[in-house]
C-alpha positions as CSV (number, residue, x, y, z in Angstrom):
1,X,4.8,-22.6,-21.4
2,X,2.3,-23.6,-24.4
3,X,-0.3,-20.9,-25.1
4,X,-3.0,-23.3,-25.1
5,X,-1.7,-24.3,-20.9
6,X,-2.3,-20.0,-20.3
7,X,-5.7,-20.1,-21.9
8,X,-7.2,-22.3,-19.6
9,X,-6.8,-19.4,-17.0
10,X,-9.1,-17.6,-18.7
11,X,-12.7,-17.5,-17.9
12,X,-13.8,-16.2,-21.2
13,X,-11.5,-15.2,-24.4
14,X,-12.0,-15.6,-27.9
15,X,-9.0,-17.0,-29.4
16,X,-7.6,-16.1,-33.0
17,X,-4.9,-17.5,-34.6
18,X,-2.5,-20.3,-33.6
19,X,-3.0,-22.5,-30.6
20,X,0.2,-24.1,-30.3
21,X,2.4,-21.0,-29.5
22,X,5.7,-21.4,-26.5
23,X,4.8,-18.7,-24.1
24,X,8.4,-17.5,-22.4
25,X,7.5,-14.4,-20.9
26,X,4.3,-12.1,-20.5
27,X,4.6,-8.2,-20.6
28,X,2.2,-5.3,-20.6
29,X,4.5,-2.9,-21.5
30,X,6.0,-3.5,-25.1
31,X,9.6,-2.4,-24.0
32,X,9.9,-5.5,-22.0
33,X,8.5,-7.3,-24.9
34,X,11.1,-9.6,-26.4
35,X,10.9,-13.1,-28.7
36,X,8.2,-15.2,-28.0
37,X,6.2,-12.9,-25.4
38,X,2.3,-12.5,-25.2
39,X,1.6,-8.8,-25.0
40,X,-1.3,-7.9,-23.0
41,X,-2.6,-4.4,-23.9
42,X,-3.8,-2.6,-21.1
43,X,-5.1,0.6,-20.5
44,X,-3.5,2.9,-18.1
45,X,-4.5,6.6,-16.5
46,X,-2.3,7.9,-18.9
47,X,-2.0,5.6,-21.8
48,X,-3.8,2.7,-23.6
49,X,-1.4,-0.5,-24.2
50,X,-3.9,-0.8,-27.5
51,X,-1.8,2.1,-28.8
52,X,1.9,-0.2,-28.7
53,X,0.6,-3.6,-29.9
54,X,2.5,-3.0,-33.4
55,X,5.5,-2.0,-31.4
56,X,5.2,-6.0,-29.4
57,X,5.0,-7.4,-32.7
58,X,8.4,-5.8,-33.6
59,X,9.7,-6.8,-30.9
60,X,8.9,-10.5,-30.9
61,X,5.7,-10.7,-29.8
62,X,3.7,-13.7,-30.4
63,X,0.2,-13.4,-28.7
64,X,-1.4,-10.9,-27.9
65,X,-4.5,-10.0,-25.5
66,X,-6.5,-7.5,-25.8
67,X,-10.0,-6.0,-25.3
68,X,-10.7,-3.1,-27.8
69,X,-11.8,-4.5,-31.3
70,X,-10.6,-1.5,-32.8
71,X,-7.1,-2.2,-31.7
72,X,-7.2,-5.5,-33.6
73,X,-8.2,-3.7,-36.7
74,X,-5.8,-1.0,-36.5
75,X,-3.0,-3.6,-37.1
76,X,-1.8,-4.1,-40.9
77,X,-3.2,-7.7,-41.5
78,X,-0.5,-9.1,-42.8
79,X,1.4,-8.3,-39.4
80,X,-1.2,-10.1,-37.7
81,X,-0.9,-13.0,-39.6
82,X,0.6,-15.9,-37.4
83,X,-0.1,-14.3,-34.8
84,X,-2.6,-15.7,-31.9
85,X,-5.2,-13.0,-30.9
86,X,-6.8,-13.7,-27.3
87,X,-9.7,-11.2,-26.7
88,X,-10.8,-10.5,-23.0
89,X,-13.7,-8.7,-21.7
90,X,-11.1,-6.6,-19.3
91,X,-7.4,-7.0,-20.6
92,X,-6.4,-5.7,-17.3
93,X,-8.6,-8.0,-15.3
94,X,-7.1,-11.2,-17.0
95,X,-3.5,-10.2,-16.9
96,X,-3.7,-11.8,-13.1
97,X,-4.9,-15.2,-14.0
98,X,-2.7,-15.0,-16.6
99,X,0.3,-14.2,-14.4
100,X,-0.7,-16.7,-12.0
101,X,-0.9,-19.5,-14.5
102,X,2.4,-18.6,-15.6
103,X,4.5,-18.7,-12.8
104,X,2.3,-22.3,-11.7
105,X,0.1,-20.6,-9.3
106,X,3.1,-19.7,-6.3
107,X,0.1,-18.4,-4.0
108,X,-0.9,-22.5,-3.9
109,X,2.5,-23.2,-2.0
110,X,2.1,-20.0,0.6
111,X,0.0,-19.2,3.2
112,X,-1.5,-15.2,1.8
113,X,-2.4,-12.9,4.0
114,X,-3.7,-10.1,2.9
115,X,-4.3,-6.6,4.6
116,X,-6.1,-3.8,3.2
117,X,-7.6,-0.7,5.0
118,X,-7.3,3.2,4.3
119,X,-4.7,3.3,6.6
120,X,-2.3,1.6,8.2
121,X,-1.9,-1.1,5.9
122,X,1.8,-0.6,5.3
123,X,2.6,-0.8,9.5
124,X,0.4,-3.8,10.1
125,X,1.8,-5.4,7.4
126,X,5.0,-5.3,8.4
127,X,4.2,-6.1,11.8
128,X,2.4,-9.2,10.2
129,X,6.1,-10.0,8.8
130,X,7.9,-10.0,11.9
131,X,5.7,-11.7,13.7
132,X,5.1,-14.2,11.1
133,X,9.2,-15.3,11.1
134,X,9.2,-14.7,15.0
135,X,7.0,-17.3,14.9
136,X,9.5,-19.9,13.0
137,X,8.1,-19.0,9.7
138,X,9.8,-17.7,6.9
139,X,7.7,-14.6,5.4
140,X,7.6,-12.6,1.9
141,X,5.8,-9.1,2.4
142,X,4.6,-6.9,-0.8
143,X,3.8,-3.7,1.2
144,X,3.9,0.3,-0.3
145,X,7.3,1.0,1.1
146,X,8.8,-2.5,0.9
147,X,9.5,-5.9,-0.8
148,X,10.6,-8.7,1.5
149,X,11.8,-12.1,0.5
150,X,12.4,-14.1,3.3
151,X,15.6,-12.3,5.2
152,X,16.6,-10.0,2.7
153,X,14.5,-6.3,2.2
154,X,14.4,-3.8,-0.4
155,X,12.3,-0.9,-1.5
156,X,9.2,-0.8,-3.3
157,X,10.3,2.3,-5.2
158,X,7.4,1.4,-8.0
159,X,5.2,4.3,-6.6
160,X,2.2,1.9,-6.2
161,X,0.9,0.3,-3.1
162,X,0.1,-2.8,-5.0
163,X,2.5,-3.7,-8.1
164,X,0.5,-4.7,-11.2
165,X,-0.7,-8.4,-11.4
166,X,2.3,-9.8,-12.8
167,X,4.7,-8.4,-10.9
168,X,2.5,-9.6,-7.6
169,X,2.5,-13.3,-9.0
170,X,6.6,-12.9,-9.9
171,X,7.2,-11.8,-6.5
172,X,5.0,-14.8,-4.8
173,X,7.2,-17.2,-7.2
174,X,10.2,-15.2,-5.9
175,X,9.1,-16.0,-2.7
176,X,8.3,-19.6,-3.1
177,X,11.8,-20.3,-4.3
178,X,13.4,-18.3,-1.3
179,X,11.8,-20.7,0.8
180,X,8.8,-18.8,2.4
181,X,6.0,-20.3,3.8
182,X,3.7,-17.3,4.0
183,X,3.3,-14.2,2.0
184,X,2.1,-11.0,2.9
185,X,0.3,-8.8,0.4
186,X,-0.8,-4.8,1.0
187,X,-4.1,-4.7,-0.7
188,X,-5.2,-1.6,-2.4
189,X,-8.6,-0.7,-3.0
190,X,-7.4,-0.1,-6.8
191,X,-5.6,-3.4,-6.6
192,X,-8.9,-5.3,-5.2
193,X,-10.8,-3.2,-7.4
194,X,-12.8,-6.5,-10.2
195,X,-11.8,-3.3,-13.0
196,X,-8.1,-3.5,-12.1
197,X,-7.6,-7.2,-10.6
198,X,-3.9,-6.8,-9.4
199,X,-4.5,-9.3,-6.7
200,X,-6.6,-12.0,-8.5
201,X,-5.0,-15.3,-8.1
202,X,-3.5,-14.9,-5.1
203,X,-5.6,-17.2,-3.1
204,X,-5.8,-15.4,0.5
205,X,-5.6,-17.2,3.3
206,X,-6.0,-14.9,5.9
207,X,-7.6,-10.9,5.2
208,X,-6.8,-8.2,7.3
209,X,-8.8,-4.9,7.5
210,X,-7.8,-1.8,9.4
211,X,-10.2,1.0,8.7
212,X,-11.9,2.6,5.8
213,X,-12.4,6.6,5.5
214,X,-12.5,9.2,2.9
215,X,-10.4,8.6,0.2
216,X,-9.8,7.4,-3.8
217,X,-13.1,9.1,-4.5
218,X,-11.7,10.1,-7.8
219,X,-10.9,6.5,-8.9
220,X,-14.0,5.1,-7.4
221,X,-16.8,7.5,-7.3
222,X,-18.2,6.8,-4.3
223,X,-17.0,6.2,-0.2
224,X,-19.7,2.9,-0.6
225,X,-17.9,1.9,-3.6
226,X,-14.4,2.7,-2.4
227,X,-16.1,0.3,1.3
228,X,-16.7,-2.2,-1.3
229,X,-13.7,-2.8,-3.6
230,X,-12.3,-3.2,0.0
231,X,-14.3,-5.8,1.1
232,X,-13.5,-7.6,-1.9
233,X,-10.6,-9.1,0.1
234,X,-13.1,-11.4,2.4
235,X,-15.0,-12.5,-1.0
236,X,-11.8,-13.6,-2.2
237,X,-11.2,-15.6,0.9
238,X,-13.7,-18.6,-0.7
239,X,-11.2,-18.5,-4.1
240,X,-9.5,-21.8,-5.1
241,X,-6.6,-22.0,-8.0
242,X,-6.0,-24.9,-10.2
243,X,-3.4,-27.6,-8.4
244,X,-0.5,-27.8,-10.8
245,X,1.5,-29.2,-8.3
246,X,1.0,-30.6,-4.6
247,X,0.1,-28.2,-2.3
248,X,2.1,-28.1,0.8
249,X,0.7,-25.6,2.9
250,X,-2.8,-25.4,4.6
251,X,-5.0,-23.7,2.1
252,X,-8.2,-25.3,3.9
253,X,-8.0,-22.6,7.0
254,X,-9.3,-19.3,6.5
255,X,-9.2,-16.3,8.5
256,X,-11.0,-12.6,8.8
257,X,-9.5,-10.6,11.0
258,X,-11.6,-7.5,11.7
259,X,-11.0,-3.9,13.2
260,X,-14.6,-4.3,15.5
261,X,-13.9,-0.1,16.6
262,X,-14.2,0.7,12.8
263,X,-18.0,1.2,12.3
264,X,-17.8,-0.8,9.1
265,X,-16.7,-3.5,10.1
266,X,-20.2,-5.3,9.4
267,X,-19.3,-5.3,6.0
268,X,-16.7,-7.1,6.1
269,X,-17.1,-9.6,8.2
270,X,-20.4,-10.4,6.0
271,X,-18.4,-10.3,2.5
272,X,-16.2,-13.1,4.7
273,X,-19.2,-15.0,5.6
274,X,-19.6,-17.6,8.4
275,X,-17.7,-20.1,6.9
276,X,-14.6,-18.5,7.7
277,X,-13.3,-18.1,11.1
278,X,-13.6,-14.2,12.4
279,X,-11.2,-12.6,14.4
280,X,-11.8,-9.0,15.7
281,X,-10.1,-6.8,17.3
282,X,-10.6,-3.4,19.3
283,X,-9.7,-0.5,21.8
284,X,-13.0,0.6,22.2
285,X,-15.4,-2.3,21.4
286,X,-15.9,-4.8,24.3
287,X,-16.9,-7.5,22.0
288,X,-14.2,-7.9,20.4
289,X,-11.8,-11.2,20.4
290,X,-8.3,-9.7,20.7
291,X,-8.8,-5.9,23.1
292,X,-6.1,-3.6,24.1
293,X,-6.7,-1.9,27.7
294,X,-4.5,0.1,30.2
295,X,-2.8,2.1,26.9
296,X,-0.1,4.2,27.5
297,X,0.9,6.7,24.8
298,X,4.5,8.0,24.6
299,X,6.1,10.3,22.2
300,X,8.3,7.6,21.6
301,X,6.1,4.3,21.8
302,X,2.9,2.7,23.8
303,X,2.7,0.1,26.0
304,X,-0.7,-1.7,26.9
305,X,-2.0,-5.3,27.9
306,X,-3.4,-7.2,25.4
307,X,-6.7,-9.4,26.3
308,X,-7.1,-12.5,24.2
309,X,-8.8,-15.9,24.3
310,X,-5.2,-16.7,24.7
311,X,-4.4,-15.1,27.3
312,X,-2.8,-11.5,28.2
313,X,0.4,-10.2,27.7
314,X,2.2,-6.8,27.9
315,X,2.7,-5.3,24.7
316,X,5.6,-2.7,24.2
317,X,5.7,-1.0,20.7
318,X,8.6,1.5,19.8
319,X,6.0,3.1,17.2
320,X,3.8,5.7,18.7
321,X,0.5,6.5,18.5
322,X,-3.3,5.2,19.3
323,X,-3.7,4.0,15.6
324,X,-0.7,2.1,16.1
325,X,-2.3,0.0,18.9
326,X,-4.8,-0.7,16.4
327,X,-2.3,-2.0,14.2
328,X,-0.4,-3.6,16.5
329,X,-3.6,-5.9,17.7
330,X,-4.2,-6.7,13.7
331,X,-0.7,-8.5,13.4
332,X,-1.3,-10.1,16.9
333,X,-4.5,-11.5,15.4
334,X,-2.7,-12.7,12.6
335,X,0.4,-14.5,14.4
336,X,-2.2,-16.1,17.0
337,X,-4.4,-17.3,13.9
338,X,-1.5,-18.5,12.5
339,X,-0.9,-20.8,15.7
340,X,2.0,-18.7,17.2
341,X,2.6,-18.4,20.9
342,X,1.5,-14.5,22.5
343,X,4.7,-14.5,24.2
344,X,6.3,-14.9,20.8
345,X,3.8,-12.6,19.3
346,X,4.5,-10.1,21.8
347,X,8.1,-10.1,21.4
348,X,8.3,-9.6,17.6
349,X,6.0,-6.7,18.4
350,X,8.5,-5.4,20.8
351,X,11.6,-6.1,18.6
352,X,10.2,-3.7,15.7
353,X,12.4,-0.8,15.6
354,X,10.3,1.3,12.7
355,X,8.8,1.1,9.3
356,X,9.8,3.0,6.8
357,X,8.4,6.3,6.7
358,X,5.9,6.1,9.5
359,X,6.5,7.9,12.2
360,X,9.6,7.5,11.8
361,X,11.9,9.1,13.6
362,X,15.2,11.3,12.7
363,X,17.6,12.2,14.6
364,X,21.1,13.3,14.4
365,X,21.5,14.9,17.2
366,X,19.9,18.2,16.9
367,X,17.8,19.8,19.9
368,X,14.2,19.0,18.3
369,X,12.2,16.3,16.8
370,X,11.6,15.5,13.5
371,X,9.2,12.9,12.3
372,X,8.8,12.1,8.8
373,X,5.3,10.2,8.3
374,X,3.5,9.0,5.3
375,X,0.0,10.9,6.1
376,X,-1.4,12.5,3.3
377,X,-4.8,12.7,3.8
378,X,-7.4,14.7,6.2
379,X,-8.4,11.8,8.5
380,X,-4.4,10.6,9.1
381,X,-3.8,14.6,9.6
382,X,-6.3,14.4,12.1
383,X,-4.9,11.5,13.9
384,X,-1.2,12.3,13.7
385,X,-1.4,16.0,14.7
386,X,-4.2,15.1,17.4
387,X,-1.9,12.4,18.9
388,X,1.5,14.8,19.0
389,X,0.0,18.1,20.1
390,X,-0.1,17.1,23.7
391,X,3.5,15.3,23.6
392,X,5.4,18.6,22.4
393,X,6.5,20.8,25.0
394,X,7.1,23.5,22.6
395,X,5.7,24.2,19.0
396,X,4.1,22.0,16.7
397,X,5.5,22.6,13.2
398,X,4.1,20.6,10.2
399,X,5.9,20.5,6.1
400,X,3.6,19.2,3.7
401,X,1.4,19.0,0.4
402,X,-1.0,17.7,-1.6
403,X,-1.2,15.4,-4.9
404,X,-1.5,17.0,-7.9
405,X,-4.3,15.4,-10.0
406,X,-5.7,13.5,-7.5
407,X,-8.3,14.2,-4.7
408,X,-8.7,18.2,-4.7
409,X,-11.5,18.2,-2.1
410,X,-8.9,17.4,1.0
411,X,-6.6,20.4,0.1
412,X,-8.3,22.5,2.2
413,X,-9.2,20.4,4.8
414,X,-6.0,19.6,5.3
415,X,-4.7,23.2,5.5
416,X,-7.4,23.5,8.0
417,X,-6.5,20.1,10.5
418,X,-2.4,21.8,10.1
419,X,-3.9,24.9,11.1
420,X,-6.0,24.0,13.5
421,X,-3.1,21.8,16.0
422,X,-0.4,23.1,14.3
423,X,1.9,26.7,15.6
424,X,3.8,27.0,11.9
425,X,2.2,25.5,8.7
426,X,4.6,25.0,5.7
427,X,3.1,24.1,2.3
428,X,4.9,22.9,0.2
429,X,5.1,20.4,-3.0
430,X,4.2,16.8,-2.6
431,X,3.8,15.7,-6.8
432,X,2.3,18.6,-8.6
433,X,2.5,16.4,-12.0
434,X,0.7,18.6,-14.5
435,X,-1.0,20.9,-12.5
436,X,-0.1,24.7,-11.5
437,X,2.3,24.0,-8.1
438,X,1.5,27.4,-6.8
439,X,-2.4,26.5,-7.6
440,X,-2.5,23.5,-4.9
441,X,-0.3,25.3,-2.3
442,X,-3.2,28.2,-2.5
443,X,-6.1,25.4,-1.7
444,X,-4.4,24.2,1.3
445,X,-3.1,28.0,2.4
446,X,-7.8,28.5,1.6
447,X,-7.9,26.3,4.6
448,X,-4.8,27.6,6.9
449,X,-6.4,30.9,6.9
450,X,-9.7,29.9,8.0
451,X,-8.0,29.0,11.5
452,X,-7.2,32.4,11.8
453,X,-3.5,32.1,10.8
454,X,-1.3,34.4,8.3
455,X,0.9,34.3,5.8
456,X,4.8,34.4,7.5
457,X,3.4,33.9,10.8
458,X,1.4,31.3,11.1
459,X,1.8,30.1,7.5
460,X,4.0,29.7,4.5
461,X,4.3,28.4,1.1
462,X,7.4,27.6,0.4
463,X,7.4,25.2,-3.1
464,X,10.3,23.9,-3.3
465,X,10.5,20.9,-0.8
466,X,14.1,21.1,0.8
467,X,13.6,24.6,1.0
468,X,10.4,24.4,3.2
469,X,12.1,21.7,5.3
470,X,15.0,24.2,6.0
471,X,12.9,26.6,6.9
472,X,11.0,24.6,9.1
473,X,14.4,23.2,10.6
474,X,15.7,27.0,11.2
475,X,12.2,27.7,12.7
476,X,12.6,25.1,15.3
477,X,13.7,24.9,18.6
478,X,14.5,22.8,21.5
479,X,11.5,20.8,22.8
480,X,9.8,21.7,18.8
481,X,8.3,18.8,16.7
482,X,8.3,18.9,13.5
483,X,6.1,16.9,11.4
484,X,7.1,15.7,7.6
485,X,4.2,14.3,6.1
486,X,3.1,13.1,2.5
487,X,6.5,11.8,1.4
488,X,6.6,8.9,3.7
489,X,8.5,6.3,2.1
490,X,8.7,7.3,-1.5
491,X,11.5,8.2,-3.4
492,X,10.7,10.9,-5.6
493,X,8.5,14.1,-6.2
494,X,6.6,14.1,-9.6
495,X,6.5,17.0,-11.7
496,X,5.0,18.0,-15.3
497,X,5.2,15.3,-18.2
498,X,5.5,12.7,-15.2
499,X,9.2,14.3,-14.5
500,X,10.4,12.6,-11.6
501,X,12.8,15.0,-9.0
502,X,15.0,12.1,-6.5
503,X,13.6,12.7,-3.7
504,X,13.6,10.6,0.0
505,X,12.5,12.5,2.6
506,X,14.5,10.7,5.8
507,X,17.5,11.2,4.0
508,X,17.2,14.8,3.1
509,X,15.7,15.8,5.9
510,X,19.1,14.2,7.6
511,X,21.4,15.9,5.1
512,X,19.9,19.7,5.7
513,X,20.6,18.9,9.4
514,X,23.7,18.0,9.1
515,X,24.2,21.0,7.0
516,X,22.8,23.3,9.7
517,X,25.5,21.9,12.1
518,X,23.3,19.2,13.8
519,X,26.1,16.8,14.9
């Protein structure tokens, strides 16, 4: 692609250096820089791409974007000689419409829906997949645990809920050429953040939102901020790409779907405006569109009817748990919006067997339950422990941690929700990175002990993570649950200088069974 065609994504740049420059590939880091490449230098939480724009030029760069002056300067000049020079107010910001111009804007031949929320994002999204292809449509899904291109599924093992920009638009191409009518994208509040961009250009059709609640305060400052990056999603709703080539879905309906039980749901409904259709839906708030009533929680699922202006319908869910319903109701809204029977609706719903690392379940036979779930923060403590107290007939056990370099306020709130519901309490690592592991393990143990709980009996810290789950295993017994949270889906533990242990919790948590003689 000629530079010049990439430019015209740009809202503002000033350009330096050759126009008429082939464009074969666009990389932000400079090891996947190669011949004829535009670099564009971002900066990281750890790293500035400014810092590697001579190593691009070794290695074949031919345009580079950046936004730091001093950058520019910092090159020899005769290695920028020849060279095109594209500066951007936000290097970051403009790698999306970069991306999107690149791959010939795939989000124009998919219907987008995009989901974003505190929690729950990853479930509902994947509900929104299967009900989407239920429905005789053929779905690609960017979610935190998974990538999905029409039938085949794989793991998101890039540690990030949202990929960066260009990655997002590959994948949408990826998805075009699969054959996939609709696309659904897990929106971060980072990703939806104007500062970071990672979802510009992707032309939603349809925007999701489950709940918002404390969390990200370190990246955003405030919970208002954090509300608004969020509601971003609806803005974006009204935004139209360049037609490179005909457009063959309907990119003329849009949809805001709405948790009305969240009590800022207001906000985004307003950021959607009224010339958008709204959809809400509720447990608790009788106004809403799409309601759940008669709920009927399970250890090992819900059922509950479902009242729509379509109708009812029984819904059976194999995924437990009131937030669940919540969910549940979001994809509903989404498959009905997207003119799909309820009876179908209802039956992908049904069909779902589990997403990857929530509340999911593992079980090789031994006498107790294990659940390995993705909650990592006070307010999904709070629901998951509150929702499984009641359903275990014997002890509650709970394994987890907390982020190193990240939120530090929860720590103890955490200890203090585990402590609170739970009858043993085993900290442990979750990803230290460069802080002291035996620091964050005392923060959350701050808050065990303010339940009234000691160290050995009601508490331990145990840093090493498949220690702490065998201990928790050999504490267990029939009728126990024990809870695995933090982990989730991801597939390593991070340690000092970003050293990265292979980690997957399901899996381990299966092996150290099997070890113990579960059969």
């Amino acid at each position: 692609m000629q530079l010049e065609t990439l430019l015209m994504a740009l809202a503002a740049a000033e350009m330096r250096g050759p126009v008429a420059v082939q464009i074969d590939h666009i990389a932000y880091d400079s090891r996947a820089v190669g011949p004829d490449s535009m670099f564009v230098a971002i900066r990281g939480t750890h790293t500035d791409g400014h810092r590697f724009i001579d190593q691009a030029i070794t290695r074949g760069a031919v345009a580079i974007v950046y936004d730091d002056e001093q950058a520019l300067n910092s090159v020899d000049a005769a290695r920028r000689s020849g060279l095109a020079w594209i500066k951007v107010p936000n290097s970051r910001a403009a790698l999306a419409p970069l991306a999107a111009a690149f791959y010939t804007y795939p989000a124009n031949r998919l219907r987008v829906v995009g989901v974003t929320g505190t929690k729950g994002k990853t479930t509902t999204a994947t509900l929104c997949a299967h009900v989407l292809d239920r429905g005789g449509h053929r779905s690609g899904m960017v979610s935190t645990a998974n990538f999905k291109l029409g039938s085949q599924w794989s793991d998101n093992t890039t540690r990030q809920t949202t990929p960066e920009a260009l990655e997002v638009q590959q994948l949408l191409q990826e998805m075009v050429t699969a054959g996939c009518d609709h696309a659904v994208v897990e929106a971060s509040s980072h990703a939806l953040s104007a500062r970071w961009n990672r979802v510009g250009s992707c032309a939603f059709d349809v925007a999701v939102f489950t709940n918002v609640t404390h969390e990200h305060l370190d990246y955003h400052g405030t919970v208002e901020q954090y509300r608004r990056d969020k509601a971003r999603l609806f803005e974006m709703l009204h935004d139209e790409l360049p037609a490179t080539q005909p457009i063959v879905v309907d990119k003329q309906h849009k949809v805001a779907v709405v948790n009305l039980d969240d009590p800022h749901a207001g906000l985004y409904l307003e950021a959607a405006g009224l010339s958008v259709d709204h959809l809400t839906y509720a447990i608790e708030h009788p106004g809403a569109h799409v309601r759940a009533i008669d709920v009927d929680l399970r250890s090992d699922g819900v059922t509950y009817t479902a009242l729509t202006p379509w109708g009812e319908a029984e819904i059976q869910l194999r995924l437990p748990g009131h937030f669940n319903v919540l969910n549940s109701l979001a994809a509903l809204c989404v498959g009905l919006a997207e003119g799909i029977a309820l009876t179908e609706c209802a039956a992908a719903l049904a069909a779902v067997e589990g997403v990857t690392g929530r509340m999911e379940r593992v079980d090789v036979g031994q006498p107790f339950t294990v659940i390995v779930d993705y909650a990592h923060n006070p307010d999904s403590f709070e629901q998951v422990m509150a929702m499984m107290r009641p359903l275990t007939n014997g002890k509650l056990i709970s394994v987890f941690g907390s982020a190193g370099e990240r939120d530090t306020e929860k720590r103890a709130l955490q200890g203090a929700i585990a402590g609170r519901y739970c009858d043993l309490v085993i900290i442990t690592d979750e990803d230290p990175r460069d802080e002291d592991r035996e620091a964050i393990l005392e923060a959350i143990a701050v808050g065990v002990r303010e339940t009234g709980k000691h160290m050995g009996s009601g508490y331990r810290k145990i840093a090493d993570r498949e220690q702490a789950l065998r201990a928790a295993f050999e504490a267990a017994a029939p009728g126990d649950i024990v809870l695995l949270l933090g982990k989730g889906h991801e597939s390593c533990i991070v340690y000092e200088h970003g050293r990265k242990l292979p980690w997957l919790e399901r899996a381990a948590a299966e092996r150290i069974l099997h070890e113990m003689g579960a059969a």
